[in-house]
N, C-alpha and C positions, 0 to 999 in steps of 0.2 A: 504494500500500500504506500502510496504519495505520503509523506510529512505536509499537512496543512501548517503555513502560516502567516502569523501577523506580523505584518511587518511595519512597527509605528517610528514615523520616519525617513519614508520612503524617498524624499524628494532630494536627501541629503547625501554628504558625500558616502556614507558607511550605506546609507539605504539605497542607492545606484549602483553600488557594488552587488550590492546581496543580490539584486534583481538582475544581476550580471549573474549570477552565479545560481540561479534557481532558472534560471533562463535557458545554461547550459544542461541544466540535468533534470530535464522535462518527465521523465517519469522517476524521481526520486521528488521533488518538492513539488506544489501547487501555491498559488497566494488565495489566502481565504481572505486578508484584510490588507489595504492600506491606508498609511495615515501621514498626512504632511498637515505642518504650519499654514507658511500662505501661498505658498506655491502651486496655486492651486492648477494652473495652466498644465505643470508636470504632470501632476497627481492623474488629470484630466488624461494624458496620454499614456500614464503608466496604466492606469484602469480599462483604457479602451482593448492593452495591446493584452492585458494579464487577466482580465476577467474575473475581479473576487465576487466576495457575496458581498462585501460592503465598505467603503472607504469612508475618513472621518477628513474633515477638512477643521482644525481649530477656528483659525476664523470666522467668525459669523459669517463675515460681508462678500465673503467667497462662497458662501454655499448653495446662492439662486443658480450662477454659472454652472457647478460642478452636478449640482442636482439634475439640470436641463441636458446637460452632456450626456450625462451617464440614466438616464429614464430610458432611451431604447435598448438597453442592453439589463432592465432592473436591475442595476446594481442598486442595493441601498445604498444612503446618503447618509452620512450624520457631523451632527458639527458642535462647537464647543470643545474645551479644553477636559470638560467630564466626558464627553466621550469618550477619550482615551482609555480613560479609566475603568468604562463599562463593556466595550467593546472587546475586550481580553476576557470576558468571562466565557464569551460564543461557546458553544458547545462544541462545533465544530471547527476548532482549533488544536493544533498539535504541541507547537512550538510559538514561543511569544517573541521578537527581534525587536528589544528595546533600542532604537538608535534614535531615539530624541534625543536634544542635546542639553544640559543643565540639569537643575532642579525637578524641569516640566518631567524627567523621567523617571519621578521617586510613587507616586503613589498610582502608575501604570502597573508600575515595578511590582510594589506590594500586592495588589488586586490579581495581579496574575499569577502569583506565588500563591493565592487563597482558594486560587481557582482550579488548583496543580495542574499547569502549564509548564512545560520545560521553558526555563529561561535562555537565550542568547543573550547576553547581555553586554550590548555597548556603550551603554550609559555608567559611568565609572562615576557620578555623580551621586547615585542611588545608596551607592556603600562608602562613599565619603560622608554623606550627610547622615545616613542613620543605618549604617552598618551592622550594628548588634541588634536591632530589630529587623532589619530586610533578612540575615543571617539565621536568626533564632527562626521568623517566619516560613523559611526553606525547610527549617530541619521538623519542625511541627507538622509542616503539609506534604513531606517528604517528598520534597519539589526539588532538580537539578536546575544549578547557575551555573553554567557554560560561559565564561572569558570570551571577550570578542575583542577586546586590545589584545595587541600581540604577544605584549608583553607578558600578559596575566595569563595567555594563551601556550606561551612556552611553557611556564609553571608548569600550570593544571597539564600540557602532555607529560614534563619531564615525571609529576610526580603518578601517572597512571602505575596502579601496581605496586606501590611503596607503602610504608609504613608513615604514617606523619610523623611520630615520636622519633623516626631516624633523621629530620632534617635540621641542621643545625644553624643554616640561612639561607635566603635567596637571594639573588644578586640580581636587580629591575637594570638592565642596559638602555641608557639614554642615548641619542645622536649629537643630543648637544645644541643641537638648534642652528643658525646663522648665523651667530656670535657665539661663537664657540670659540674664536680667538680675537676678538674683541676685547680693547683695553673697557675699564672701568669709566671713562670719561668719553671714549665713543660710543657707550651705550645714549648717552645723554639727550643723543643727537639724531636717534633710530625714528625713520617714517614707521607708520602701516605699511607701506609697498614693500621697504626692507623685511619684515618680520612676515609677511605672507610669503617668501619666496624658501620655503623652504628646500634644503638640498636633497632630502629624500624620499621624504612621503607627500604625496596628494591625500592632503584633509581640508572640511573646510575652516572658515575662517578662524572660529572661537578654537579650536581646537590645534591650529598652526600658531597663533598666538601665544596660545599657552606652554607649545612647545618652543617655541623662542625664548620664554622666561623660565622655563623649565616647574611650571605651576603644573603641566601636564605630569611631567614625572614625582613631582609631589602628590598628587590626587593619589595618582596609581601605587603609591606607597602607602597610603589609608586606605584606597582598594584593595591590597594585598595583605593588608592587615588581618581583613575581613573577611576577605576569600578562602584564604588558608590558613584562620587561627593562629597567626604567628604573633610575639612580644615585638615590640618596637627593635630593639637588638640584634634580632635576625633579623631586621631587610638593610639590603648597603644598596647603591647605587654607583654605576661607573659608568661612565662615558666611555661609548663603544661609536667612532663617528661613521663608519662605515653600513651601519644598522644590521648587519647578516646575522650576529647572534643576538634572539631577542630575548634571551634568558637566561638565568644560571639556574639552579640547585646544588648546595652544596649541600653533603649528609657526612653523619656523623664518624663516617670508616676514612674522611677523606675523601671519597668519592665525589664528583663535580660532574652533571648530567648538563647538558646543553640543546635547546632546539635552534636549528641554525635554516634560513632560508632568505630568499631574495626580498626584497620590504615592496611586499603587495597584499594589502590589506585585503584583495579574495579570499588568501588562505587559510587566514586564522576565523573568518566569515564562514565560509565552507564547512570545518571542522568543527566550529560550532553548532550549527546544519542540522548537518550530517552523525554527528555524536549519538551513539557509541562509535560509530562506523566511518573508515576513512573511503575517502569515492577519489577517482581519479581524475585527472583536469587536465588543461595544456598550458597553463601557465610556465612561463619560464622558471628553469631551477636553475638551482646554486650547484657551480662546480668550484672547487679548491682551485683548480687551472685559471680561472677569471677573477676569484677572490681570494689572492693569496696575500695579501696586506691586509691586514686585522688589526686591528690598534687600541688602547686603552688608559683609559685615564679617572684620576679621582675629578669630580666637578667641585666648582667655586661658588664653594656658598655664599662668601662675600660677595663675589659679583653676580653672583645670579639669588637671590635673596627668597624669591618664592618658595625655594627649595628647603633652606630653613624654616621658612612660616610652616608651609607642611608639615614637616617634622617638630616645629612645635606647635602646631594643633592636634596631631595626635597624642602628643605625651599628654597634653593637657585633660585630652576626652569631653565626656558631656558632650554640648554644644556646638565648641568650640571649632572640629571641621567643618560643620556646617555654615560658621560667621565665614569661615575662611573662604569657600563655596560662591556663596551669595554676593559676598564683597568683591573676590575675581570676577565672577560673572558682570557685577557693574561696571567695573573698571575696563574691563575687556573691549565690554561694548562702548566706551567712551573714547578709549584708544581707538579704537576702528572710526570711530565720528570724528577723532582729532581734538578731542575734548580734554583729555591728558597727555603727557610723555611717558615715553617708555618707563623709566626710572622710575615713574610718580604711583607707578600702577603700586609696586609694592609699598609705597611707604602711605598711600591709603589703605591696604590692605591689613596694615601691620597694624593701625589707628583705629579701625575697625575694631577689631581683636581687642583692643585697650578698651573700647567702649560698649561692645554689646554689652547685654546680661549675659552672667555665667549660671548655663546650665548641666549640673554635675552628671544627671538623669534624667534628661528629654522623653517625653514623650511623642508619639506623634503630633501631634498640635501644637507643641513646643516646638518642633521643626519648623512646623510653617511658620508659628507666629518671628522665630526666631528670623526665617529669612526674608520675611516684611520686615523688622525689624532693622537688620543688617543692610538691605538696599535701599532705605532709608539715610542711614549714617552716609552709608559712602556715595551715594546722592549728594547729601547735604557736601561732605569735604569737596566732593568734587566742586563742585557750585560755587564753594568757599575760593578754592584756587583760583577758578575763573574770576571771577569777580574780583581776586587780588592783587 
């Protein structure tokens, strides 16, 4: 039987992928849902070409268009930001492909986990913000969270068949971004043009940004946290700028497991799919012949600062990844408007964190309020600077 899924997301760059990749393996996957923001023109043609039972458009003001489009072929329509959240329960769903980006992906996330739907999950936001609940929630409804970063995606292969008790760290491999050799005072002076142009991966914007400051490899460090019940201690982080190994495991005998392949975000797409089962593709592979310089390095936490914040929003707990979260998120989008500097991004981010409430033991409702809360604050700084 076909794997039905939803795929919320769709319009984006991980959700163009997937649809690349369910595309190629016409009788392994089917799409029973999709769902974009406001893209709705995409949606419109991804729906005509894939034929689910029913696509969500968020925006309201996009839904007359998408509705009228898609009425000869009855696909349902649904619209709203709750949609998301109810549309994962369908009955006839297999597999849930979280690729919204931020926050919006935290209480899809949960509701599908309620509904035991296998998760693919590329929203690394979902277990940054409330990780010991989206986690506990899995293991309650005896629901699988399948990695769709690549990152968290070596892991979870290296450690098939292990023992967890024998891993002694993981080692999350960064690219490093486009300043990766960038002095401290030429950060200063970084466009948006600069910082989208990443050297190896095509993502899109919020998520190329964050890998220029290196806030993406901090996330994925509180994702990993979560993922694989690990103490703050065991995760390290190296700068690998070549991106071919996108993982470590080290265990306890010594032993160092590695998943190594070309940086094309299909793959780790695919085997989340596909999970338990690996399916074959033509995507380009990795030979040693082509990629024999491998390189590594510790990262600068002084100059790249995100990566501290991170690490101490995790130690801190509670809340406290979640301000972290919320407050990138504004800054992110403000950088991309030209509304802050590079630089400026983290030392609102950091002011944040001095100012939210601290909460030791959130709730869910504690999340939300916390990240109205937080884009709020960093609203206001931001606003503060302009204005100064």
């Amino acid at each position: 039987m076909r794997k039905r899924i939803a795929l919320l997301g769709s319009t984006g760059s991980i959700g163009r992928q997937a649809l690349e990749v369910i595309d190629h393996h016409p009788g392994k996957f089917e799409v029973e849902v999709l769902s974009a923001n406001r893209n709705h023109e995409l949606l419109i043609s991804q729906a005509k070409y894939f034929k689910p039972n029913a696509v969500v458009i968020s925006r309201k003001e996009h839904y007359q268009p998408v509705a009228e489009a898609l009425q000869p072929l009855n696909i349902k329509v649904f619209t709203g930001e709750e949609s998301n959240n109810q549309v994962v329960e369908m009955d006839s769903i297999d597999t849930v492909l979280i690729a919204l980006v931020g926050f919006a992906g935290l209480m899809p996330t949960i509701n599908a986990i309620k509904a035991k739907k296998q998760i693919a999950l590329a929203n690394k936001e979902s277990l940054v913000v409330a990780g010991e609940i989206v986690t506990a929630l899995a293991q309650e409804h005896h629901t699988s969270i399948i990695p769709v970063d690549s990152e968290h995606s070596a892991i979870f292969q290296c450690l098939a068949g292990e023992n967890p008790d024998n891993i002694e760290k993981i080692i999350l491999t960064a690219s490093g971004g486009p300043f990766r050799k960038h002095s401290f005072s030429q950060l200063k002076n970084i466009k948006k043009e600069d910082a989208l142009n990443h050297p190896n991966w095509n993502m899109g914007d919020k998520i190329t940004i964050d890998s220029a400051t290196l806030m993406n490899k901090g996330l994925e460090v509180i994702e990993a946290r979560w993922l694989f019940g690990l103490d703050r201690e065991q995760i390290e982080i190296v700068i690998h700028p070549q991106s071919i190994i996108h993982s470590l495991v080290c265990f306890c005998d010594g032993s160092v497991k590695a998943q190594l392949s070309l940086p094309d975000m299909r793959l780790p797409i695919q085997f989340a799919l596909s999970f338990p089962h690996r399916i074959e593709n033509d995507f380009p592979k990795f030979t040693f012949n082509n990629n024999s310089d491998l390189t590594f390095e510790k990262p600068d936490l002084k100059k790249f600062r995100n990566l501290a914040l991170a690490f101490s929003a995790l130690e801190k707990g509670g809340n406290m990844p979640c301000v972290l979260n919320a407050a990138n998120e504004v800054v992110v989008e403000a950088f991309l408007k030209n509304r802050v500097g590079f630089l400026s991004m983290s030392d609102i981010i950091e002011k944040c964190m001095e100012k939210a409430v601290y909460i030791a033991h959130p709730a869910i409702g504690d999340y939300l309020e916390c990240d109205k809360e937080t884009r709020l604050i960093a609203e206001g700084l931001i606003n503060a600077r302009g204005s100064g």
